[in-house]
C-alpha positions in Angstrom: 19.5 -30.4 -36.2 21.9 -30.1 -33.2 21.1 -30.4 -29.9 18.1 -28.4 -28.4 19.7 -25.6 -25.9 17.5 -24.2 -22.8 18.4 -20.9 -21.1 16.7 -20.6 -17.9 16.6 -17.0 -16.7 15.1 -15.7 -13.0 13.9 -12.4 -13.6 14.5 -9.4 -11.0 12.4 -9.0 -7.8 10.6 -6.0 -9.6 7.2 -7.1 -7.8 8.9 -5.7 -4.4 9.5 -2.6 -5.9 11.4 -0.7 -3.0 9.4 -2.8 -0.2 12.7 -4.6 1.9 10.6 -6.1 3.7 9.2 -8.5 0.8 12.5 -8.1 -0.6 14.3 -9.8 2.2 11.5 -12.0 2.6 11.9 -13.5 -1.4 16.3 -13.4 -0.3 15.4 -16.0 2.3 12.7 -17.7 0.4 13.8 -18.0 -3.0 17.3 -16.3 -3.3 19.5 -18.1 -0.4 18.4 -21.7 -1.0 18.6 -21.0 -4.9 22.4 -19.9 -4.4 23.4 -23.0 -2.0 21.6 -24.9 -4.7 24.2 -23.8 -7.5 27.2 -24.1 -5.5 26.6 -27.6 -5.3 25.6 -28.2 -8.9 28.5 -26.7 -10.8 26.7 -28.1 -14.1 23.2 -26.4 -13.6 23.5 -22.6 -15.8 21.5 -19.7 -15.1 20.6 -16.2 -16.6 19.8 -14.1 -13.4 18.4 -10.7 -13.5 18.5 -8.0 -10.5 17.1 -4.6 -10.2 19.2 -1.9 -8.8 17.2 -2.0 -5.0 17.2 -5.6 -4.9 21.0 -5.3 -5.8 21.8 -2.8 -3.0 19.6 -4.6 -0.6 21.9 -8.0 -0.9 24.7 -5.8 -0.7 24.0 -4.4 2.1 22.5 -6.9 3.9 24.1 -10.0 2.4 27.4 -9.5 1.2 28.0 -12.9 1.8 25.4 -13.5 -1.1 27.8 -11.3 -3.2 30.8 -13.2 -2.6 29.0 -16.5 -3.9 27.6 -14.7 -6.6 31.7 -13.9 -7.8 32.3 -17.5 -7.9 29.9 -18.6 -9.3 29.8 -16.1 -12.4 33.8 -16.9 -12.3 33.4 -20.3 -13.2 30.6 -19.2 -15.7 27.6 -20.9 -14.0 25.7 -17.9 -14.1 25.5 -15.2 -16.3 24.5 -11.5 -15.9 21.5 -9.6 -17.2 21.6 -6.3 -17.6 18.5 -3.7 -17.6 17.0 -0.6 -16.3 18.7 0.0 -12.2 15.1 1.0 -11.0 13.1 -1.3 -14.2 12.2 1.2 -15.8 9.2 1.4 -19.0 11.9 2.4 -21.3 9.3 4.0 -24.3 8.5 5.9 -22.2 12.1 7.5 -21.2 13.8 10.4 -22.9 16.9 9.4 -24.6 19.3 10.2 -21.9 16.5 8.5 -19.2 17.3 5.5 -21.4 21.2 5.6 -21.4 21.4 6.6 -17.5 19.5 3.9 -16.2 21.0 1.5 -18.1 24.9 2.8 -17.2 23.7 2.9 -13.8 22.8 -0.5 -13.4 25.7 -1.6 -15.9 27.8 0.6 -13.1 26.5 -1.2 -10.2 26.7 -4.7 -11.5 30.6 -4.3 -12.5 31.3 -2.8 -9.1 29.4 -5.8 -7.6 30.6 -8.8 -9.5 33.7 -7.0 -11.8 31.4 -7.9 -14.9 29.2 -6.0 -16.9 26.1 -7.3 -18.8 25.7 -8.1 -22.6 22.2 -8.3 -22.5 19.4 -7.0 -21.1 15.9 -7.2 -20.0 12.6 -5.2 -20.4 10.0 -5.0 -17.6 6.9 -6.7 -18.9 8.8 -6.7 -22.6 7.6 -3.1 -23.1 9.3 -2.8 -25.9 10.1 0.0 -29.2 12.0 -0.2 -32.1 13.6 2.9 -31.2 15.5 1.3 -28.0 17.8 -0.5 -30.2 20.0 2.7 -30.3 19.9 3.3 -27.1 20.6 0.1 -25.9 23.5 -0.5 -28.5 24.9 2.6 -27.3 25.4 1.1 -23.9 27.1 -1.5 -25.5 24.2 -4.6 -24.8 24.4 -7.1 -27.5 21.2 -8.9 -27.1 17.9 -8.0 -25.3 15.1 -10.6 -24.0 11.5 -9.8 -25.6 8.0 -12.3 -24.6 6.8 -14.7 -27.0 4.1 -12.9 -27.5 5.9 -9.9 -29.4 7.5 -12.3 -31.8 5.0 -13.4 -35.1 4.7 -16.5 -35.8 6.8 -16.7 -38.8 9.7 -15.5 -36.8 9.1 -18.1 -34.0 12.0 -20.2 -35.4 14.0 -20.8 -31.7 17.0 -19.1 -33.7 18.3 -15.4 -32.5 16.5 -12.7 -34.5 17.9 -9.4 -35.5 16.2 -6.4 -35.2 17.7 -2.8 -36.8 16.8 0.8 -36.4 18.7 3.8 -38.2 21.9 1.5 -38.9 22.0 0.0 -36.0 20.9 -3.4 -34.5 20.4 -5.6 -31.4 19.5 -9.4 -31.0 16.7 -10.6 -29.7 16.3 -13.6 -27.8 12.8 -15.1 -27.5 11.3 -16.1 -23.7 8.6 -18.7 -23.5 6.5 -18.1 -20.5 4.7 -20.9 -21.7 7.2 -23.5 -21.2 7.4 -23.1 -16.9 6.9 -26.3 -15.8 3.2 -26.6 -14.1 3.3 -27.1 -10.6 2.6 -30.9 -11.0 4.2 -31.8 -14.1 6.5 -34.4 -14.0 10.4 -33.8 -14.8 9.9 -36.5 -17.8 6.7 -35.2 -19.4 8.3 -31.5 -19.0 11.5 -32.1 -21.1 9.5 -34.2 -23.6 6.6 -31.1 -23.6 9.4 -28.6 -24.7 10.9 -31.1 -27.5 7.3 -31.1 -29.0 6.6 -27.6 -28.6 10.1 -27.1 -30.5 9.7 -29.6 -33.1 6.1 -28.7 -34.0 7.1 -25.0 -34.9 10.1 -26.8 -37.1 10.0 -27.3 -40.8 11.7 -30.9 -42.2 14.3 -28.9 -43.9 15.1 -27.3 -40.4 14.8 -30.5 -38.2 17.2 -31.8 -40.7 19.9 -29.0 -40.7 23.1 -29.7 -38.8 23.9 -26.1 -38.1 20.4 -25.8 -36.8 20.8 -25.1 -33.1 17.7 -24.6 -31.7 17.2 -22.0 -28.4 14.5 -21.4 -26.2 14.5 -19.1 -23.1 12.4 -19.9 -20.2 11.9 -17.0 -17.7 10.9 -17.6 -14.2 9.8 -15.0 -11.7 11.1 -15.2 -7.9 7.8 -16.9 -7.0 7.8 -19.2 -10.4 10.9 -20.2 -8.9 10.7 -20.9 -5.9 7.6 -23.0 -6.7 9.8 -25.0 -9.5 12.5 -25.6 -6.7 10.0 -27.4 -4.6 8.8 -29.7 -7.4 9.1 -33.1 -8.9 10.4 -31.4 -12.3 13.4 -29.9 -10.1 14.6 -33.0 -8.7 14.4 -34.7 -11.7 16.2 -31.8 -13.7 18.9 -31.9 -10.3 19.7 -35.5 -10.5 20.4 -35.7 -14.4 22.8 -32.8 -13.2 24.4 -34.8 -11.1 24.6 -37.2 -13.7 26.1 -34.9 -15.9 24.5 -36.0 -18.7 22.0 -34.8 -21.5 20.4 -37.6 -22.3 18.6 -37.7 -19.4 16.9 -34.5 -20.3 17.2 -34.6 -24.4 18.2 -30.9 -24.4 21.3 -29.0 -22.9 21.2 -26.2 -20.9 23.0 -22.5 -21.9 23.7 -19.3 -21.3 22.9 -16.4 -23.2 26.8 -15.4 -24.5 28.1 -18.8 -24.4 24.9 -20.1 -27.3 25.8 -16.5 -29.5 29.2 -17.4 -29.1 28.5 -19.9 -31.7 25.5 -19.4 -33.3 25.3 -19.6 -37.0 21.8 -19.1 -38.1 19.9 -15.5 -37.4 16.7 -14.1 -38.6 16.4 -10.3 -39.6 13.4 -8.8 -38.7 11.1 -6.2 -37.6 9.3 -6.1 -34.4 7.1 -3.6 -34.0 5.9 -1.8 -30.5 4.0 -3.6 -28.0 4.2 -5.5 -24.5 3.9 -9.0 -23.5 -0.1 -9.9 -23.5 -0.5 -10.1 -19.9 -0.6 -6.4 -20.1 -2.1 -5.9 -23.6 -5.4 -7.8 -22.8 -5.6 -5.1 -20.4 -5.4 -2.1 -22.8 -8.3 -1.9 -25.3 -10.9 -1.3 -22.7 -10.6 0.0 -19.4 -10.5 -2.6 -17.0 -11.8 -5.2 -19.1 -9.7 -8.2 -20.3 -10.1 -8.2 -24.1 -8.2 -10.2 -27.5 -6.5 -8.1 -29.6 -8.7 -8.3 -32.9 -7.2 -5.2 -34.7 -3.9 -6.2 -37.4 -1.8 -3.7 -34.8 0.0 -4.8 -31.7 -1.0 -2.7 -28.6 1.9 -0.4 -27.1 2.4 1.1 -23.5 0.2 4.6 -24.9 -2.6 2.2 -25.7 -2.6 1.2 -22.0 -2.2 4.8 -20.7 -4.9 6.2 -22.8 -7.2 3.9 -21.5 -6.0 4.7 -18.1 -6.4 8.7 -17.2 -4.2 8.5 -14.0 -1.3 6.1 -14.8 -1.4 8.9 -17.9 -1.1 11.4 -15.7 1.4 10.1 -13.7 3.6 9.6 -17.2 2.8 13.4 -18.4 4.2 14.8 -15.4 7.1 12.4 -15.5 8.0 13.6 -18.9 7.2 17.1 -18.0 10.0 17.0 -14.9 12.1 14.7 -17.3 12.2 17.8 -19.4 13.1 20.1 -16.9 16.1 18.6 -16.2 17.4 17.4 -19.4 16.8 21.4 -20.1 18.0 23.3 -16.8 21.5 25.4 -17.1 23.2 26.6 -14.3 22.3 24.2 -11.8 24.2 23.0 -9.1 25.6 19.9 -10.3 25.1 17.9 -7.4 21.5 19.0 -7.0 21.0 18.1 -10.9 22.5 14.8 -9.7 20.0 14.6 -6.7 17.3 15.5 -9.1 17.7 12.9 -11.8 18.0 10.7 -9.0 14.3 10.9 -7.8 13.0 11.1 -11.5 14.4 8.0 -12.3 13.1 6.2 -9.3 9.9 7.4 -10.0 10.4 5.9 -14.0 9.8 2.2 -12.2 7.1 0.5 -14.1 5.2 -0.4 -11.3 4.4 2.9 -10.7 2.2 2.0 -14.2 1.8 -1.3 -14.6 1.4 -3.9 -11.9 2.9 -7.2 -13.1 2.7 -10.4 -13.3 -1.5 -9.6 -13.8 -0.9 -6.5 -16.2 -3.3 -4.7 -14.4 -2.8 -0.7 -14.0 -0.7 0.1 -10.7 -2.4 0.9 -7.8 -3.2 4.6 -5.9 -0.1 3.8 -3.9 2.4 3.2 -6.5 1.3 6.3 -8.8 1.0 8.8 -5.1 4.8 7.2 -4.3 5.8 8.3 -7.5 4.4 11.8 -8.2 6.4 12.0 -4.3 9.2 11.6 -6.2 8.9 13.9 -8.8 7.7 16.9 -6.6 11.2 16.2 -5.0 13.0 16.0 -8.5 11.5 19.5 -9.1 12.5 20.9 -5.7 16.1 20.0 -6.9 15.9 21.8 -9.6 14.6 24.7 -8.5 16.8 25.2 -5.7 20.0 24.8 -7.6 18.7 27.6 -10.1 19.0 31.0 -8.9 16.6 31.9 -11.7 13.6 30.1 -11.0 10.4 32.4 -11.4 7.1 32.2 -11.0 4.8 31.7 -13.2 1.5 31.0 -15.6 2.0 29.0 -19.1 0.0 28.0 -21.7 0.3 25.1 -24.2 -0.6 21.7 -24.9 0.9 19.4 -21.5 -0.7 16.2 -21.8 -0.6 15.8 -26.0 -4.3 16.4 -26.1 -4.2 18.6 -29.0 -6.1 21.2 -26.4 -3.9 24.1 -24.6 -3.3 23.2 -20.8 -2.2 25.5 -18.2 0.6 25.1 -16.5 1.3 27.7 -13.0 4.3 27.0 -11.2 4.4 28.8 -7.6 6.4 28.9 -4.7 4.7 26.2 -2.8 2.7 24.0 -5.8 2.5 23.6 -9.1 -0.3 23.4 -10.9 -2.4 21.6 -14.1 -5.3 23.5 -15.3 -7.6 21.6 -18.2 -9.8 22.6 -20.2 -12.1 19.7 -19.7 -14.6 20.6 -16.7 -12.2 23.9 -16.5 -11.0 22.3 -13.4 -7.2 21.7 -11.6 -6.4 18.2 -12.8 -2.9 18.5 -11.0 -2.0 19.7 -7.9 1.4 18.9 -6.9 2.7 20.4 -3.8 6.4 20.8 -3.9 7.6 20.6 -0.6 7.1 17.1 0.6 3.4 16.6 -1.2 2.2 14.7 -3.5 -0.6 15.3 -6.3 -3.8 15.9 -4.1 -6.2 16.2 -7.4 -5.4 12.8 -8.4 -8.8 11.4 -7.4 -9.9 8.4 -9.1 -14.0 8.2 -10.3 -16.4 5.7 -9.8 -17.1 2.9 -12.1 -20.2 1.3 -12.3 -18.3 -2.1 -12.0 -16.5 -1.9 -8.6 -18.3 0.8 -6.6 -21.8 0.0 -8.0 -22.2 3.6 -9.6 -20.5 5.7 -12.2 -19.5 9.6 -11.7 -19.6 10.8 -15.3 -16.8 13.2 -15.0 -13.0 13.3 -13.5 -13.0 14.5 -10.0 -10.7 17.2 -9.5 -10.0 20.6 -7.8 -12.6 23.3 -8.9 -15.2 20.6 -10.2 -18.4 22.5 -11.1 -22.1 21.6 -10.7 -25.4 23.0 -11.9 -28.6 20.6 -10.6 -32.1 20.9 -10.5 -33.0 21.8 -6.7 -34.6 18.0 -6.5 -31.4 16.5 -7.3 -29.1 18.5 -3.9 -30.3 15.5 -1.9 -28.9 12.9 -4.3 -25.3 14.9 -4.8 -25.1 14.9 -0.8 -25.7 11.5 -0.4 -23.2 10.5 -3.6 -25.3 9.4 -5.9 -25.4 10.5 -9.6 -27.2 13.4 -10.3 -29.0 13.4 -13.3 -28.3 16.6 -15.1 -25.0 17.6 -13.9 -24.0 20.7 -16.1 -20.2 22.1 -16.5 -18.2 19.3 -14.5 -17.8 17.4 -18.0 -17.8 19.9 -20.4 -15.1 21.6 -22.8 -14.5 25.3 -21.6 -13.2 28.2 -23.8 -10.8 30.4 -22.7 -11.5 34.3 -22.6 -8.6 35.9 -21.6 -5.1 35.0 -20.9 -2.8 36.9 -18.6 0.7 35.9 -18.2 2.0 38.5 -15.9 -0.5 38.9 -13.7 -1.0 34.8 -13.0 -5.2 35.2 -14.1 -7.1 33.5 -16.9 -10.3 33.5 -17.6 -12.5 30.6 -18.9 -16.1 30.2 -20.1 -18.3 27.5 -20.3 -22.1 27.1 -21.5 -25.0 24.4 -21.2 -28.2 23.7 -21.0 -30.2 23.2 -17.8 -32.9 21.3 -16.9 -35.4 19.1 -19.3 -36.3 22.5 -20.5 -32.8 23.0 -21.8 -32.6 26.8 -20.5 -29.3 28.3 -21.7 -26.6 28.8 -19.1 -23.0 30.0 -19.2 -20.5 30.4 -16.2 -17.4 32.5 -16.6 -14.5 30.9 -14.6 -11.7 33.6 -14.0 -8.5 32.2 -11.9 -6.3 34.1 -10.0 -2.9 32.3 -8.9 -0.8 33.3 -6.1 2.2 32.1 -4.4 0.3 30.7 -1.3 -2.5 29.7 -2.8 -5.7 29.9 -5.9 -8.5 32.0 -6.1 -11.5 31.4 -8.4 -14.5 33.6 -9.2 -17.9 32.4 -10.6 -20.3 34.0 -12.6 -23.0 32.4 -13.6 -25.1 33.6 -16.0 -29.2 32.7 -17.0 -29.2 33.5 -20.7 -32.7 32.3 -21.2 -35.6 34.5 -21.1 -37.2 32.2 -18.0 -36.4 31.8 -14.3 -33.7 29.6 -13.6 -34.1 27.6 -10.1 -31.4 24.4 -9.2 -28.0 24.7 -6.6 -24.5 25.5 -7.6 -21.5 23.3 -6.2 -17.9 23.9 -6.6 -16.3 20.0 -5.6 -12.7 19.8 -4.5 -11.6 16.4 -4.4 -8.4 15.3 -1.8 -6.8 12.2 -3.4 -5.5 10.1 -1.0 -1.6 10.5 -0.9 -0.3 8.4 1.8 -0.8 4.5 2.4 1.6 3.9 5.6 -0.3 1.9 8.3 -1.6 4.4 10.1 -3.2 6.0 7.0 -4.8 3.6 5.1 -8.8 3.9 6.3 -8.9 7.8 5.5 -7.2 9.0 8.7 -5.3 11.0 6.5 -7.2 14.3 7.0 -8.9 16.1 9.5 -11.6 18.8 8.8 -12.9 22.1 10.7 -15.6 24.6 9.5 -16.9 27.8 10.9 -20.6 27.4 11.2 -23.0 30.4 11.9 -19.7 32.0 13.8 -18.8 28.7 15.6 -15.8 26.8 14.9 -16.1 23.1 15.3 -14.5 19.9 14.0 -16.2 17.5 11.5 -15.8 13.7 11.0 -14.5 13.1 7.6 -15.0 9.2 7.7 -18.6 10.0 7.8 -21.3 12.3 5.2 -21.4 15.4 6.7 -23.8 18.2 5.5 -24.5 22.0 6.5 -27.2 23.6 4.3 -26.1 27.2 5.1 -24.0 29.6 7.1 -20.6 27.9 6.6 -17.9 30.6 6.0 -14.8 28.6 6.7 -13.1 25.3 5.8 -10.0 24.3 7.1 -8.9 20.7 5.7 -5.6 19.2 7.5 -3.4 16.6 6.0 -1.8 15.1 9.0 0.1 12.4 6.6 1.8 15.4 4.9 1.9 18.0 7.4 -0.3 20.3 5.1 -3.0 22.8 5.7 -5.8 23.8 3.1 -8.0 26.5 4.0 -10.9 27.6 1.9 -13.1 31.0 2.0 -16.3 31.3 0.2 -16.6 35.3 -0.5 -20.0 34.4 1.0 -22.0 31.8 3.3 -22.4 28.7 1.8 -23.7 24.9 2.7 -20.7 22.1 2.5 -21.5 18.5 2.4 -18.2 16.9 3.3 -17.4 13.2 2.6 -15.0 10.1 2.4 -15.3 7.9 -1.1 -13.6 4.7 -1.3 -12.7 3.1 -4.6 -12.5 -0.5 -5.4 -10.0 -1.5 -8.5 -8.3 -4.6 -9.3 -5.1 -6.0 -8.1 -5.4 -9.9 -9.7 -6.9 -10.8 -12.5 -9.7 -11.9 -10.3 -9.4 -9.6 -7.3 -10.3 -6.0 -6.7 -10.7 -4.6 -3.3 -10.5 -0.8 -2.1 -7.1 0.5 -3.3 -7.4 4.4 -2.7 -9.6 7.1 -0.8 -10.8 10.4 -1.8 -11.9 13.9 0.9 -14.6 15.3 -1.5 -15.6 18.8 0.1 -18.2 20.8 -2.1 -19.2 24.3 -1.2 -22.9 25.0 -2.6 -25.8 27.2 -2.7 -29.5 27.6 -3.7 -29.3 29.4 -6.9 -32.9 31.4 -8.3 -32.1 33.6 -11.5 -34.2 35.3 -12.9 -34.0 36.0 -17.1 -30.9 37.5 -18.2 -29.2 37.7 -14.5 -26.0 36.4 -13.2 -24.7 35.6 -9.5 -21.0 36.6 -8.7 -19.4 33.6 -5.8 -15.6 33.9 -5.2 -13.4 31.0 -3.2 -10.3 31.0 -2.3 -7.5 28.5 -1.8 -4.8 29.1 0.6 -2.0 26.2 0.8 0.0 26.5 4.1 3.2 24.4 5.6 1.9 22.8 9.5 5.0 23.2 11.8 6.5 19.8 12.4 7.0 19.4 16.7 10.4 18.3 17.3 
């Protein structure tokens, strides 16, 4: 066996996302001192990885860090890795999502440093078998996956080869177990990663001369910067300045320069999945579980354990689709348009690494920001664009969704609970129905249902105290159950939906019909509600609209974000949103302002009601160990006392109006 060979890669800033302030913070930090380190130590090699934004912001801001950079990759000290420009979850891309972002950043890099990449890297090693096309299209000629995606078998510290449709790509195998610990001793490092290699070694293999063993070792910005201030560093800097290996019993490489000459590969098969920081997170929601099935968990595993993050990805795809499909577009608005979508394709708008937990409120509000803008594009560089009311299946849900796309919104209609599960307005908004519910295990009770736009409730009349003051009602009816549709009307923007239950311990038969009417500025909704049991019926009726917190600047994050007024028994007056509010009758007005957003939502009963108006906070996890209150939620509900006799039905219409606030200049 020849000599063991170490590549030590520093992975992109992706944890600052498109924050410069953390951004310049991790330059000064971790970056600068790391680049006057290598100019120093001509011997010490380096795989570095940069994201587009982190890219332009040293650009910008430190071209001097640029220049250094050149040299330094001239007299190859460093070497270049490639990747997504805004590190993106490639399975999740269309085809040409795939290719762009990968040109873009290969684009970026060559005008930077007059190199492109060979190789490439995948955030959080999301990774698919069908990539390897697209990436050997861009002409990459390795990629880096996690340890953790690699079986056993395989886990021979050679390259291995992985193919798809006549095509193939290697892969290079990073060790995250191998970082030095932030105590460890330069000596008991090096001799740690010669057992670690030697154990996983057969005789015939230690014995080999064309054996070259090869492990990667990737280190985030933070990793790094903790590794620079340790023991292990100074020891690893002095046998540098030694110039020797024997010092260290292993020699360090980059990338290229070890498949330059590597003789030994293994062909294989890696199936979908993601490194395990993120998969222990996908089998349950929000609990940290091992993977006892004989299947590797994917990205879709994740999201479907996830509603919101999925949400987030089914209207990516959806505005992914309407670009790849539009004709006749301006080109420079087409341009603009990919732009924003691919911006929005970051995967920490999904995933929040290094914890694997699912991204935050913020990211996924940031995001659907984006891709209201992407749309806007689009539809003013087509002199075509209509409105309109579609039907099929949006989210892959084997169920039909319903899609209306209107002047000023678009909108997701589902089935489930019959209720708007998107709301995305175009100009400037973001997706108000993306509320999250309450779980049992962060805000100490669980809703039973998604909280959307048009949420309906049927209760007994004991339980209208409880639903004001947010607790769980008992025996909520229609807010979690399948609706049918009735009738369908393209043209006219209407569809009509039905739903039935039973109410009460007594299980009395109830339906509601559901018929929605959308318009350009806004969406109206009639109830019918309908006691098909041969007793009276006595309980209230509430129609919930949830507003999803948006916007997380400074001056937004304690649920400042909107304002409320009502028009109470004739009188106008303003309400405090950060508190419960409740009116039991006479309410014929709501007018709910989004100051963030400059937005206006305005909502009619077609007859007096009682509104109990109030701010929920949710609590979610951002560490492994951490959660603390990550988003905020306006739930309005309109409601009334209901008494139906046998056979009757009671007829409420409300109305939606979405209007534009003039911004003072």
């Amino acid at each position: 066996m020849n000599l063991m060979n170490v590549c030590l890669k520093l992975s992109a800033d992706v944890e600052s996302a498109q924050d410069h302030v953390l951004l310049e913070k991790n330059y000064q930090t971790v970056f600068k001192p790391l680049l006057s380190f290598l100019y120093s130590h001509p011997n010490f090699l380096l795989a570095v990885e940069f994201t587009g934004i982190q890219l332009n912001h040293y650009s910008k801001k430190h071209p001097e860090s640029i220049e250094l950079l050149r040299e330094l990759i001239s007299r190859k000290q460093i070497e270049l890795i490639g990747g997504g420009y805004y590190a993106p979850v490639f399975p999740l891309l269309l085809p040409m999502d795939r290719s762009g972002q990968i040109e873009k950043m290969n684009t970026a890099l060559r005008s930077a440093f007059g190199k492109r990449p060979s190789g490439l890297s995948l955030f959080g090693s999301i990774w698919d078998p069908s990539l390897v096309t697209a990436f050997q299209f861009c002409g990459m000629n390795y990629v880096f996956l996690d340890s953790t995606l690699i079986s056993k078998k395989n886990t021979k510290f050679i390259p291995l080869i992985a193919s798809e449709q006549g095509r193939s790509i290697k892969v290079l195998t990073a060790f995250k177990d191998l970082i030095p610990n932030p105590e460890e001793k330069g000596e008991d490092w090096t001799a740690r990663i010669k057992k670690f290699i030697n154990k996983k070694l057969t005789s015939a293999e230690k014995e080999d001369t064309e054996y070259t063993p090869f492990v990667t070792i990737p280190f985030s910005l933070e990793q790094f910067s903790a590794f620079m201030k340790s023991e292990c560093f100074g020891f690893i800097s002095h046998s540098f300045e030694e110039e020797s290996t024997n010092s260290r019993g292993f020699e360090f490489i980059l990338p290229s320069a070890y498949l330059k000459n590597a003789k030994k590969f293994i062909k294989t098969y890696i199936p979908a999945g993601m490194e395990w920081e993120i998969a222990r997170w996908a089998s349950q929601a929000f609990v940290q579980t091992e993977n006892d099935s004989h299947f590797p968990l994917t990205i879709h595993d994740f999201l479907n354990e996830y509603t919101q993050n999925r949400r987030l990805y089914e209207r990516m795809m959806h505005v992914s689709m309407l670009i790849s499909q539009c004709k006749g577009v301006d080109k420079m608005r087409k341009i603009s348009a990919s732009e924003s979508l691919w911006q929005a394709q970051c995967g920490f708008n999904y995933v929040s690494l290094p914890f694997g937990v699912p991204a935050v409120s913020e990211k996924r509000q940031n995001a659907y920001k984006l891709l209201n803008e992407a749309e806007k594009f689009i539809r003013e560089g087509s002199k075509s664009f209509k409105e309109s009311l579609t039907s099929y299946d949006y989210n892959g849900d084997g169920l039909c969704e319903y899609v209306a796309k209107m002047e000023k919104y678009g909108c997701v209609l589902s089935l489930n609970g019959g209720q708007i599960s998107e709301l995305n307005v175009i100009d400037g908004g973001s997706n108000y129905a993306s509320s999250l519910s309450r779980y049992e295990q962060f805000d100490s009770i669980k809703d039973g249902y998604t909280r959307g736009f048009f949420v309906d409730h049927l209760g007994e009349e004991w339980e209208l105290k409880d639903y004001i003051s947010n607790k769980k009602i008992a025996t909520p009816i229609f807010s979690h159950i399948q609706f049918a549709e009735q009738k369908f009307i393209g043209k006219r923007k209407e569809l009509h939906l039905e739903g039935c239950g039973k109410f009460s311990s007594l299980e009395i038969p109830v339906s509601i019909r559901k018929n929605y009417t959308f318009t350009s500025s806004g969406i109206s909704v009639q109830y019918i509600l309908k006691n098909e049991s041969p007793i009276e019926l006595k309980g209230f009726f509430a129609v919930e609209l949830n507003f999803a917190q948006t916007r997380f600047d400074k001056d937004f994050k304690k649920g400042s974000q909107y304002s409320a007024e009502i028009i109470l028994d004739g009188t106008k007056s303003e309400i405090d949103c950060t508190k419960n509010f409740n009116a039991s009758d006479k309410v014929s007005f709501l007018q709910i302002k989004d100051s963030a957003d400059k937005k206006m939502f305005i909502i009619e009963p077609n007859e007096e009601s009682g509104i109990t108006c109030s701010m929920l906070h949710f609590k979610r996890p951002v560490t492994v160990n951490e959660t603390q209150e990550s988003a905020s939620s306006l739930t309005a509900s309109l409601y009334w006392k209901i008494d139906l006799a046998a056979g009757m039905e009671k007829e409420k219409t409300i109305n939606l109006s979405i209007v534009n606030l003039k911004v003072k200049r």
